[in-house]
N, C-alpha and C positions, 0 to 999 in steps of 0.2 A: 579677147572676145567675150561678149557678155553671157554667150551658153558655157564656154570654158568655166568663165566665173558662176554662174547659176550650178553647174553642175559641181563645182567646187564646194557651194554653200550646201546642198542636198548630201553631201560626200560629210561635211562637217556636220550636219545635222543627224547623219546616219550615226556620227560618232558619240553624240552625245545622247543617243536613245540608246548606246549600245554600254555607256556609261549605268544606265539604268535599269541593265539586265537583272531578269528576276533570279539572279543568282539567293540561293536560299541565306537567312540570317540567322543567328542561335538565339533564343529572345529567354533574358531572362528567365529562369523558375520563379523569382520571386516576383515577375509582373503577371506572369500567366499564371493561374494554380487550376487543378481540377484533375480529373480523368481522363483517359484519352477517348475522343470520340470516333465511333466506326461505324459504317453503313450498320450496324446491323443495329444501334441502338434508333431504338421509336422515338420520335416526336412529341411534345407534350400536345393534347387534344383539348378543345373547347369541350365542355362535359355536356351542354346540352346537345350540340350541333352534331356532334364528332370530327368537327375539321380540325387539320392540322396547324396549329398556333408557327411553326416556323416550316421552314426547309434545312435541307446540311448540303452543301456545297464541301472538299474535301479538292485540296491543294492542288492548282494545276500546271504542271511544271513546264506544259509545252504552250503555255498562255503567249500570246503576241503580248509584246510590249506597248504599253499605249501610246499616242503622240502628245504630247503637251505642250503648250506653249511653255519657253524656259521659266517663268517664276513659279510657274505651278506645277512642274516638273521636281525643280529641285526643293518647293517645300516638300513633296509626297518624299523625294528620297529622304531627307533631313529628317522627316520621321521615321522611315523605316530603320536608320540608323540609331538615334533615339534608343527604338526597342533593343536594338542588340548590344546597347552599350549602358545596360540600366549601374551596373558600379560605378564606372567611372561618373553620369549624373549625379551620381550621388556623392560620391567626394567632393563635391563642389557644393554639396545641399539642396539641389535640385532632383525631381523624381521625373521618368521618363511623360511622353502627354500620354493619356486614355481615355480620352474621347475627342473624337473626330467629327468635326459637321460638313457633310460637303455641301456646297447648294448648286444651283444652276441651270440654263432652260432645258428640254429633253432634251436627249439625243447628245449631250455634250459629251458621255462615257463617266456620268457619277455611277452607275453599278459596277460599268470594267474596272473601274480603280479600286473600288472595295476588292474583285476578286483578285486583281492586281497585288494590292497589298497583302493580301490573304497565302499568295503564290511565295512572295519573300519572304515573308514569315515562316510559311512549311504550316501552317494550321488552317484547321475545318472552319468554315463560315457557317453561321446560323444566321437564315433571313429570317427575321419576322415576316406572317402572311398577316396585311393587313385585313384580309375578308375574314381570314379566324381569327382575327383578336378581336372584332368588334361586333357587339353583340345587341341585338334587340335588348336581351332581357337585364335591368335593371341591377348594378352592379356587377355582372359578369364579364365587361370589359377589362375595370381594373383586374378583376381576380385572375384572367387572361395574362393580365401584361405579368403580373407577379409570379405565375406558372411559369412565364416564358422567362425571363430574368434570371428564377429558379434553375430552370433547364441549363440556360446558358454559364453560369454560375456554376455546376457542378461540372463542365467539362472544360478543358482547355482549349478554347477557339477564341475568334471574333464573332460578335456579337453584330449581325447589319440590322438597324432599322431603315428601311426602306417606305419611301411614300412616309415620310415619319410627318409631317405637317396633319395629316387624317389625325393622329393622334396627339402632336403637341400643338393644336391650333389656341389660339389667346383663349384663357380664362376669360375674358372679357365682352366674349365676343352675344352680341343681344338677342342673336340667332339661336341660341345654347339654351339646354337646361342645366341644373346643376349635377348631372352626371359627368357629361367637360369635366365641369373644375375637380369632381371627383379621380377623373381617369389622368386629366394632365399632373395632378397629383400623386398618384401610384406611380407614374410615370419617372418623375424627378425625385423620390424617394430611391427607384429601385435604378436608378442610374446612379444616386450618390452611391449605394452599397456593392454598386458592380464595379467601380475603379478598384475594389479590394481585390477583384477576383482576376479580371482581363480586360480587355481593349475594346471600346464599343463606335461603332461608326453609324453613324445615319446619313443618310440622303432626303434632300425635298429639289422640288423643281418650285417651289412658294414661300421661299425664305420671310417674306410680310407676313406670313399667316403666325407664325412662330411665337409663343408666347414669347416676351423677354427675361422669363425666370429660364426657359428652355435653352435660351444661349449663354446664358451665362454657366450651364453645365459642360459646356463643349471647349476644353484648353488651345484647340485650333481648330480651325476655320479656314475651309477652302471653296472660294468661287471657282468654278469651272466655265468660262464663255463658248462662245464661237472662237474658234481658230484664227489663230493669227497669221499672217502672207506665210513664216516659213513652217510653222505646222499644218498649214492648208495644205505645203506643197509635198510635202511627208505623205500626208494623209494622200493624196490622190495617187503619190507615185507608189502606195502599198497599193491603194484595192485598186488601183488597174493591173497588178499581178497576175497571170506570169508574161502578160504585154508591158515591156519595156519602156515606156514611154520616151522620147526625148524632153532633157531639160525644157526646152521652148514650148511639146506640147502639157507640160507639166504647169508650165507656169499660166500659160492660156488661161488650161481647167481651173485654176485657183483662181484668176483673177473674176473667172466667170461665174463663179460658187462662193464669191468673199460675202460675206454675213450669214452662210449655212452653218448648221452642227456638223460633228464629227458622223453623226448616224446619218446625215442627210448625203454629202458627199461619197459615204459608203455605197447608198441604194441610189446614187444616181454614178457611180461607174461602173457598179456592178449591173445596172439598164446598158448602158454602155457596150459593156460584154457582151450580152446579152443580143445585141442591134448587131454587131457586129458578128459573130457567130449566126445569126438565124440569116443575113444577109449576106453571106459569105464576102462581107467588104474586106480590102485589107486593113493591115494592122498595125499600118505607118502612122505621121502627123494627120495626115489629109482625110486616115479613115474615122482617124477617133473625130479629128475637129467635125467630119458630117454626123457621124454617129452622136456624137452630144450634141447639136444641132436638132437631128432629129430625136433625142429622148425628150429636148427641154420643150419640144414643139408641143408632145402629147400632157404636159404639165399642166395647173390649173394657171388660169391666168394671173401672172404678176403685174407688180408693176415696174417702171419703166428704168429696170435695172439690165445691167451686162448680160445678164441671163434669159431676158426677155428678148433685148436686142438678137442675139445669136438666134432665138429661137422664131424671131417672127423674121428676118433677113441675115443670112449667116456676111453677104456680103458690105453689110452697114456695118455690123459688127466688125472686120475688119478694118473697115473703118477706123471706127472708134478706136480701136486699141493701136492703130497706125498713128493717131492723132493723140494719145495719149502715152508721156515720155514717165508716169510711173510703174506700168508695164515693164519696163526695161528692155523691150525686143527690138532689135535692128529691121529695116522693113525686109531683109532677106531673109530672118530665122523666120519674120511671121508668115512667107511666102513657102516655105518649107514646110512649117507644122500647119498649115489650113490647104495648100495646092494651089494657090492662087497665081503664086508667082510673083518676082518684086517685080516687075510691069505692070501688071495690076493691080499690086497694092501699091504699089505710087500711086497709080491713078484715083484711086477710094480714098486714099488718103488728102488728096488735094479736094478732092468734090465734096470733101466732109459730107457722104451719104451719111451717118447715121444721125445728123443735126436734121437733114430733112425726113428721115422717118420720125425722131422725136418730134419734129413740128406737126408732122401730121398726124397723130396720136390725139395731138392735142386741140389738132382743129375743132 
């Protein structure tokens, strides 16, 4: 049966996220050097403003494990390994990587993987706050960046620059005065001198924007997307937590959310919950498939995707996914996870209702 099989793959998926527990790793002393850092040491501060140039984040062991599609899953472990195994790289003449670029659009989980890796490791994260490093007054950015570098440099953490595109955007760019090439400069100076010291990660959501002196600082490179069918279905079957879903209505939600972020599918099950609690509907297939029916209703308008369908007629929708064999749902699971019944979804599925909702869409 295809739900046996579906729930076999979700079962195997769970194994392989379980493969990538944040069990803690010993990382080198001679990759990491510094002091140790504790809530109680201060911040370095922008001197005219008095804002704080970072944040300290400090190891969190009960972190959820993120979902990732398998290639970008097992690069983030491949590096966490990396750092616990900086002798053996080196017997071979190789040195662990220490600089990290993640990119990709919001909402993908580029900050949860920084704290992610931050949790394996067992060390304090330093964000940079881009609103205190960047300064009106003329010169005071870079002096910023070099304070904070400073900072991170004297203690044993990771180092995040976040929203890092604000500060490494093209030298080049005609919109710029020459403070840019001044800051992008401080910038890539005090990044070559921190591979001495520890490990540095940055994130953008505008990998174009990026000088190309700037990538060439970063020894790996990870795209983060949208989810792909079996991390979609991961992701939906955590944040509908602690409602169980069935495989079938599992795979519904995924097919009905394919091209959202990991943050998007979060805040739309967590509406979900939400409809369903304030409604007191039940908590079966039939409650969730009206429930996300009606969250997708209150949405801004799409266009004329699975998500839209569901949300302007739930029964074209099934439709559609009655008449479409990459689904993979038998017309009885799909009569079970929506209520419909396979009587009626035979019948939707031969009328191919949702070809005449799309026709009239487009009238």
């Amino acid at each position: 049966m295809k739900e046996a099989a579906a729930l076999r793959r979700l079962e195997a998926a769970d194994d392989v996220a379980q493969d990538l527990a944040p069990s803690r790793v010993e990382v080198s002393r001679a990759m990491i050097t510094g002091e140790t850092l504790t809530p109680d040491v201060h911040p370095p501060l922008d001197r005219e403003t008095g804002a704080q140039l970072c944040t300290m984040d400090f190891a969190d062991a009960a972190l959820d494990i993120p979902i990732y599609d398998p290639a970008v899953g097992q690069t983030i472990d491949g590096l966490v390994q990396e750092w616990g195994h900086a002798a053996a790289l080196r017997e071979v003449g190789v040195e662990p990587t220490r600089t990290l670029l993640i990119y990709g659009p919001p909402g993908s989980g580029k900050t949860v993987t920084a704290h992610y890796i931050a949790a394996r490791l067992g060390l304090p994260l330093v964000t940079a706050r881009i609103d205190g490093l960047i300064s009106s007054f003329l010169g005071t950015t870079a002096r910023n960046i070099a304070n904070l570098f400073d900072f991170a440099n004297r203690y044993a953490c990771i180092l995040l620059l976040d929203e890092f595109d604000a500060l490494a955007k093209l030298r080049d760019d005609a919109q710029e005065i020459g403070e840019i090439k001044r800051v992008v400069n401080s910038l890539l100076q005090n990044l070559d001198l921190r591979r001495e010291h520890g490990i540095t990660i940055a994130i953008t959501n505008h990998d174009r924007l990026l000088d190309p002196a700037v990538w060439r600082r970063f020894e790996a490179q990870i795209q983060i997307g949208e989810p792909e069918d079996d991390a979609r279905e991961q992701m939906v079957a955590r944040f509908l937590m602690p409602i169980e879903a069935e495989p079938s209505t599992v795979r519904i939600f995924s097919y009905c959310l394919a091209g959202r972020s990991g943050a998007d599918i979060e805040r739309i099950c967590s509406a979900v919950k939400r409809h369903l609690a304030l409604n007191a509907e039940s908590r079966d297939g039939p409650g969730l498939f009206h429930a996300l029916s009606a969250v997708l209703a209150r949405s801004p308008n799409q266009t004329e995707t699975p998500a839209r369908v569901l949300a302007r007629d739930p029964e074209a929708f099934v439709s559609l996914i009655a008449n479409d064999s990459t689904i993979g749902l038998k017309q009885i699971e799909i009569g079970e996870a929506t209520g419909y019944g396979q009587s009626r979804v035979s019948d939707l599925k031969k009328a191919k209702r949702h070809t005449v909702l799309t026709e009239a869409s487009h009238a």
